[in-house]
C-alpha positions in Angstrom: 87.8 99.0 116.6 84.3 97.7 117.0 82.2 100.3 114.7 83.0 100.3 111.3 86.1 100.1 109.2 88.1 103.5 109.3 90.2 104.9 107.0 93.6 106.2 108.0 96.3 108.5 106.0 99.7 106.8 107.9 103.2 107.4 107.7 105.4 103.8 107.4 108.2 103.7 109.9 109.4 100.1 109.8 108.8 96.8 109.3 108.0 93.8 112.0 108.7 90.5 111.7 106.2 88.5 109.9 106.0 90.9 106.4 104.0 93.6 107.7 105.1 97.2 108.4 104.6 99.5 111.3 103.0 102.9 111.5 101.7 104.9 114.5 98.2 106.5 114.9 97.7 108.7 118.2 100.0 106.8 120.0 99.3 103.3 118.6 101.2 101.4 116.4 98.7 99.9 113.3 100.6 96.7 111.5 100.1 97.4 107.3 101.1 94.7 104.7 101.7 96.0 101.3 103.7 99.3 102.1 107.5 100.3 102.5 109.5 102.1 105.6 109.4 105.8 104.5 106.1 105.7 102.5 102.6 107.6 103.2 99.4 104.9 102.5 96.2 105.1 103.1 94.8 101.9 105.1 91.7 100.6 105.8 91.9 99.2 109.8 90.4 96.1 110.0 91.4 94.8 113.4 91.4 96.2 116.9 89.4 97.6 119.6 89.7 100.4 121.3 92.0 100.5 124.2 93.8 97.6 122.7 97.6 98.2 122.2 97.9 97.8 118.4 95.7 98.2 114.7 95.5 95.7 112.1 95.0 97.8 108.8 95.0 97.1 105.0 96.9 99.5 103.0 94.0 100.6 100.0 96.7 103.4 98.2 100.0 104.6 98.0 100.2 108.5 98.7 103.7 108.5 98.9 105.7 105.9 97.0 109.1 104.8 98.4 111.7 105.0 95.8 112.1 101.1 96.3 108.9 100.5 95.3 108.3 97.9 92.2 105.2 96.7 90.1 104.4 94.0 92.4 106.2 90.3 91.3 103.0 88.9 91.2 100.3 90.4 90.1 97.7 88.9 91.6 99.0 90.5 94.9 99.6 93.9 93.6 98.1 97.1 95.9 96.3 97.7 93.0 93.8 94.6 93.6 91.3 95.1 96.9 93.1 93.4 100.1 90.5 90.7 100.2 92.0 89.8 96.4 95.6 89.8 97.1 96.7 86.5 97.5 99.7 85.9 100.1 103.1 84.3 100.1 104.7 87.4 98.1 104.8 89.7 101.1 107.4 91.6 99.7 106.9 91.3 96.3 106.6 95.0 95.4 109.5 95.7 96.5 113.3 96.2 94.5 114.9 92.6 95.6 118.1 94.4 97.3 116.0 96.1 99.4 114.2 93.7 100.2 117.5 92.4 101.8 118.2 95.3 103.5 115.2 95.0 105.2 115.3 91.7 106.4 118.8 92.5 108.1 117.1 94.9 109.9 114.7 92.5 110.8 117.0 90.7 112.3 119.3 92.7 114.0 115.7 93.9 115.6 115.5 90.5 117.1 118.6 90.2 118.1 118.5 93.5 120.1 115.3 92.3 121.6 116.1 88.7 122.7 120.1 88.2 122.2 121.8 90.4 124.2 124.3 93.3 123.3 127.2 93.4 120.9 125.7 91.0 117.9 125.4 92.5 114.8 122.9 90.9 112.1 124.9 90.4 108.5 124.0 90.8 105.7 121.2 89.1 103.9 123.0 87.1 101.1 121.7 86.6 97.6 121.8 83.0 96.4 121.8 83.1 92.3 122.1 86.4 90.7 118.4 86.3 89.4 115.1 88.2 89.7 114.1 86.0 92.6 111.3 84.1 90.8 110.9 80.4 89.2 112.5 79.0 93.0 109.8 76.8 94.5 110.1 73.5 94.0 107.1 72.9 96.5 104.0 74.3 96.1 100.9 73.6 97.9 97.2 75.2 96.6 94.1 74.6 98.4 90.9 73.3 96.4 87.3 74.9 97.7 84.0 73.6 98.1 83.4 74.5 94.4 86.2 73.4 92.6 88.3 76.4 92.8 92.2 75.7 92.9 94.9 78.6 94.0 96.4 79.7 96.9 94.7 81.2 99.7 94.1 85.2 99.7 96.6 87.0 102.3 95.4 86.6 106.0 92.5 84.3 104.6 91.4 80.5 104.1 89.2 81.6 100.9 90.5 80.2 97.8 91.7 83.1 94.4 91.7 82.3 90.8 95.1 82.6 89.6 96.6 83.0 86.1 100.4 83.0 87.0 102.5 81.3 90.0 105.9 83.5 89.5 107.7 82.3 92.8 107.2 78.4 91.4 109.6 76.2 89.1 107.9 76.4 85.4 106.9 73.1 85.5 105.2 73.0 89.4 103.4 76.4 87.8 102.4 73.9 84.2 101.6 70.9 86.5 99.1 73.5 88.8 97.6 74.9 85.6 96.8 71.5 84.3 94.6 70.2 87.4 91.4 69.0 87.2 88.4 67.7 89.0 90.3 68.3 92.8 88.4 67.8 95.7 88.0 70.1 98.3 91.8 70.5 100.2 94.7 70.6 99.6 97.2 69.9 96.6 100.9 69.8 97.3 103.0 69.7 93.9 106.6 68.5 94.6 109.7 68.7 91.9 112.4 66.4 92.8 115.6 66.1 91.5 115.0 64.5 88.4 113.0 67.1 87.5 109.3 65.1 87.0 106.6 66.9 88.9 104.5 65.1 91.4 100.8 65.7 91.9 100.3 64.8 95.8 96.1 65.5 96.4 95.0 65.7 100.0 91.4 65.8 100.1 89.6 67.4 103.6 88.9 64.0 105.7 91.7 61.5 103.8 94.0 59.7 105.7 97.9 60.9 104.5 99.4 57.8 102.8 102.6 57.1 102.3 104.2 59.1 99.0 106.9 57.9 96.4 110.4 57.9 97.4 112.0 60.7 95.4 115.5 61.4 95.5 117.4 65.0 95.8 121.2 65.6 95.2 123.6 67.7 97.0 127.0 67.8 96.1 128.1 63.7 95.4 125.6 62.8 97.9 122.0 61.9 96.8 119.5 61.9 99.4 115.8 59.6 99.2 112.9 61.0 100.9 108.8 60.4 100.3 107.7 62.9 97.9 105.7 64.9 100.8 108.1 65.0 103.2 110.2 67.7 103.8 113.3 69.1 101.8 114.7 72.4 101.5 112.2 74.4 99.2 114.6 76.1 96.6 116.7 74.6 94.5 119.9 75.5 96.3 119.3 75.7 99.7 120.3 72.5 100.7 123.4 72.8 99.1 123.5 76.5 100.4 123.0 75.6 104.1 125.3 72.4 103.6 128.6 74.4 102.4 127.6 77.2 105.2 127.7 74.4 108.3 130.4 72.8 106.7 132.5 75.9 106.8 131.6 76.8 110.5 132.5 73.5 111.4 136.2 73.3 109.2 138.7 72.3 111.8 136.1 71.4 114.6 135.0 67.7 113.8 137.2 65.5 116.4 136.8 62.0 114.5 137.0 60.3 117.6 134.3 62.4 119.5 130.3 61.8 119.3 128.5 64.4 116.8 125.0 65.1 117.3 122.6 66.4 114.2 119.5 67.5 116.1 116.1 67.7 114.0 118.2 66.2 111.7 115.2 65.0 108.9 116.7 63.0 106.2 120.4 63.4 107.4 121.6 66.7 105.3 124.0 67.7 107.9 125.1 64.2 109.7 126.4 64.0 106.1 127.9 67.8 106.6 129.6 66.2 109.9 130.5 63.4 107.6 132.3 65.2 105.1 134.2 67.2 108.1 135.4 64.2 109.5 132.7 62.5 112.0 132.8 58.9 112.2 130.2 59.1 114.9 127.3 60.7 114.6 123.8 60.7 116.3 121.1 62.2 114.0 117.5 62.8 116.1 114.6 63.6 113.8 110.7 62.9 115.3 109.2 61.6 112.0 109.8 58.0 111.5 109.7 58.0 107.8 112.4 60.4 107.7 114.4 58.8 110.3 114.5 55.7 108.2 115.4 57.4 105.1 118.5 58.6 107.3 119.4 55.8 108.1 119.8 54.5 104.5 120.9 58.0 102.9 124.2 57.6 105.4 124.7 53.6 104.7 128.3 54.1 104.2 128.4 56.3 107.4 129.0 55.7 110.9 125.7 57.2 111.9 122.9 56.3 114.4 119.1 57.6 113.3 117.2 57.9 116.3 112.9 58.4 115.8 112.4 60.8 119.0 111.1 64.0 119.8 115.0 66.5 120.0 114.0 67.5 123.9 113.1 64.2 124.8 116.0 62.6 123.4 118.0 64.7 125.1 116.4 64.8 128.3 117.2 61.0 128.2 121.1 61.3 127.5 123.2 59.2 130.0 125.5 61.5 132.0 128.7 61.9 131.0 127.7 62.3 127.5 130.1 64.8 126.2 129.4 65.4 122.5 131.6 66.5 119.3 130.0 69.2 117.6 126.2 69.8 117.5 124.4 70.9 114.3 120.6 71.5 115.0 117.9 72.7 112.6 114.9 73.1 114.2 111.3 73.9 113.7 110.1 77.7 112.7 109.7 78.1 116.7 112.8 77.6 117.7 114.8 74.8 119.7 113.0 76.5 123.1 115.2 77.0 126.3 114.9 73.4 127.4 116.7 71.7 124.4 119.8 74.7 124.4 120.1 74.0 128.0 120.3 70.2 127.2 122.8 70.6 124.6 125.1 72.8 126.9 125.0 69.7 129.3 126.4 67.8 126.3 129.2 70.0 126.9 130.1 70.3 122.4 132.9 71.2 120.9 131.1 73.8 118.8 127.4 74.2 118.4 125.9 75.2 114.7 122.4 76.2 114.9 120.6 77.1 111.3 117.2 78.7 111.8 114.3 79.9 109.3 112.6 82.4 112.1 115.2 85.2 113.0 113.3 85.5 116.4 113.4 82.6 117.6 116.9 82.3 116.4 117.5 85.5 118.5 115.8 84.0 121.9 118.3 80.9 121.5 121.1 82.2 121.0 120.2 84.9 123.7 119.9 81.2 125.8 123.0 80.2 124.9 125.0 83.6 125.8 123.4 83.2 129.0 125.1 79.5 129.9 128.5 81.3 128.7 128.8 80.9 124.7 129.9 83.0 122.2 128.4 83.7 118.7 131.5 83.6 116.5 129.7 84.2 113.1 126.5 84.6 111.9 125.4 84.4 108.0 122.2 85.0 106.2 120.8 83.9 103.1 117.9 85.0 100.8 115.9 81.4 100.4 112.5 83.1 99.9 112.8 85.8 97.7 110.2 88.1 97.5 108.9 86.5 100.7 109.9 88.1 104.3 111.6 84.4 104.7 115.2 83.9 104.6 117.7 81.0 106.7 120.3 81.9 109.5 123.5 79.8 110.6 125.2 81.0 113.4 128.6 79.1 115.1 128.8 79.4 118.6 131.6 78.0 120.8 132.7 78.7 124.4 
């Protein structure tokens, strides 16, 4: 649309990947946050031309309330603020937590469809902890505006809302947020180790990124050091989580005498997964140096080689007649790309073990990997994010 906004009575038929949900107006689908599959809202578009293939839209009132519908977890997001005062990262927030679950499976099982092939079907989305999904991130970052202002960004929008609660953080990142003063205009990451102590990380607009205290995280007997603003697994138990799922996909896989490859590999999580399986060999790739170095000294007692290199290049620069173990890779949110999987097959592994954050680019991988001749033998979920459209894949595939 060019003119002005319009107002739209729609009918919610789905939801897309991202946290937004899908109607159809006249033939063309409008994307609406804030609503549920099987509701009526009225929405406000506020993206589009005409001709163009899809709306954006803001959904202003419920008509027709879903009967999985919930006073929103956060209540500076709730429907009943305007759209420009919602703040994001509680996409679906308002919505009962199973559900919320249900939906991401459908999510995707969408994907997998689209990009994978036939015959996979998505699990379900597991529940880690048996709680109401909040007081979970142990990382937090809040911007800072040109006057002062400190709290996350609105939904869809760099400007800065005033917040009296942060349910999705650990009580003391929310205490620790509440207590800043005097920022300057940017960012502020606030990081809760292992031990518990909160750490104020500013980055104002301009600064150079220093280097942060070495902080220390524990997973099972293991304990893992890391700068305070690099990255770790968000909540609490999602390292240990996505350690005991890889470490069951790989039970009975691990040759000791074979080379084991943990691609994107950060501070070594699952070269010490291949550890505990067995490995004695093991080749962990991760691109920032700092973390690569932490690696290195997190797996002392191990057999393991941390390489500082980008995973494609790495791996474009394999002698031939590497033949490889087992492969666990954990890439970024878009995916290991076509390149890399076609690499890896080269590598000709055992087993591969791929963990994703981003179910479509997850899907488009594995749909890669079907097509060089591999099978997905298991595929598991698991609720990371609550209340957020996130969640974490790990799929096994063999030959």
């Amino acid at each position: 649309m060019t003119s002005s906004a319009r107002t739209l009575d729609l009918d919610i038929t789905g939801i897309a990947h991202g946290g937004t949900f899908i109607a159809r107006h006249e033939g063309r689908v409008v994307f609406v946050p804030d609503a549920i599959p099987g509701e009526r809202v009225r929405a406000e578009v506020t993206a589009g031309e005409d001709g163009k293939r899809f709306w954006r839209a803001e959904t202003v009132e419920v008509l027709e309330p879903s009967p999985h519908r919930r006073d929103h977890i956060w209540a500076e997001a709730d429907v009943s603020r305007t759209p420009a005062e919602r703040v994001g990262g509680a996409d679906l927030g308002h919505i009962e937590l199973g559900h919320q679950r249900v939906l991401k499976q459908q999510v995707l099982q969408e994907a997998l469809d689209k990009f994978a092939g036939t015959g996979l079907s998505a699990p379900v989305v597991e529940p880690v902890g048996d709680d109401d999904g909040t007081g979970w991130r142990t990382r937090v970052s809040l911007h800072v505006d040109a006057d002062g202002r400190v709290g996350p960004y609105a939904a869809r929008s760099h400007r800065v809302i005033d917040v009296a609660t942060l349910p999705l953080a650990r009580p003391a990142v929310a205490a620790a947020a509440f207590a800043l003063r005097s920022q300057k205009p940017g960012r502020v990451d606030l990081v809760e180790p292992g031990d518990g102590r909160v750490r104020v990380l500013p980055r104002p607009d301009g600064a150079r990124r220093g280097r942060s205290e070495v902080v220390f995280e524990q997973v099972g007997a293991r304990r893992f050091q890391l700068d305070a603003a690099g990255f770790w697994q968000v909540h609490p138990r999602a390292a240990e989580t996505l350690h005991d799922a890889v470490a069951e996909a790989l039970a009975g896989r691990v040759d000791p005498d074979a080379t084991h490859f943990d691609l994107y590999g950060g501070v070594g999580l699952f070269a010490a997964t291949l550890a505990e399986q067995g490995a004695t060999d093991i080749v962990t790739v991760e691109s920032d140096r700092r973390a690569t170095e932490h690696a290195a000294a997190n797996l002392a007692d191990v057999d393991v080689h941390a390489v500082t290199a980008r995973v494609d290049r790495f791996l474009t620069g394999a002698p031939d007649g590497t033949r490889a173990g087992a492969v666990v890779l954990d890439p970024p949110r878009a995916g290991a790309g076509r390149g890399v999987v076609e690499s890896i097959h080269a590598l000709d592994p055992e087993a591969v073990v791929y963990v994703a954050c981003d179910p479509v680019a997850l899907a488009r991988d594995l749909g890669t990997f079907r097509q060089l001749g591999w099978d997905v033998e298991t595929l598991r979920a698991f609720d990371l994010f609550p209340h957020s459209h996130h969640f974490e894949a790990v799929a096994l595939l063999s030959r």
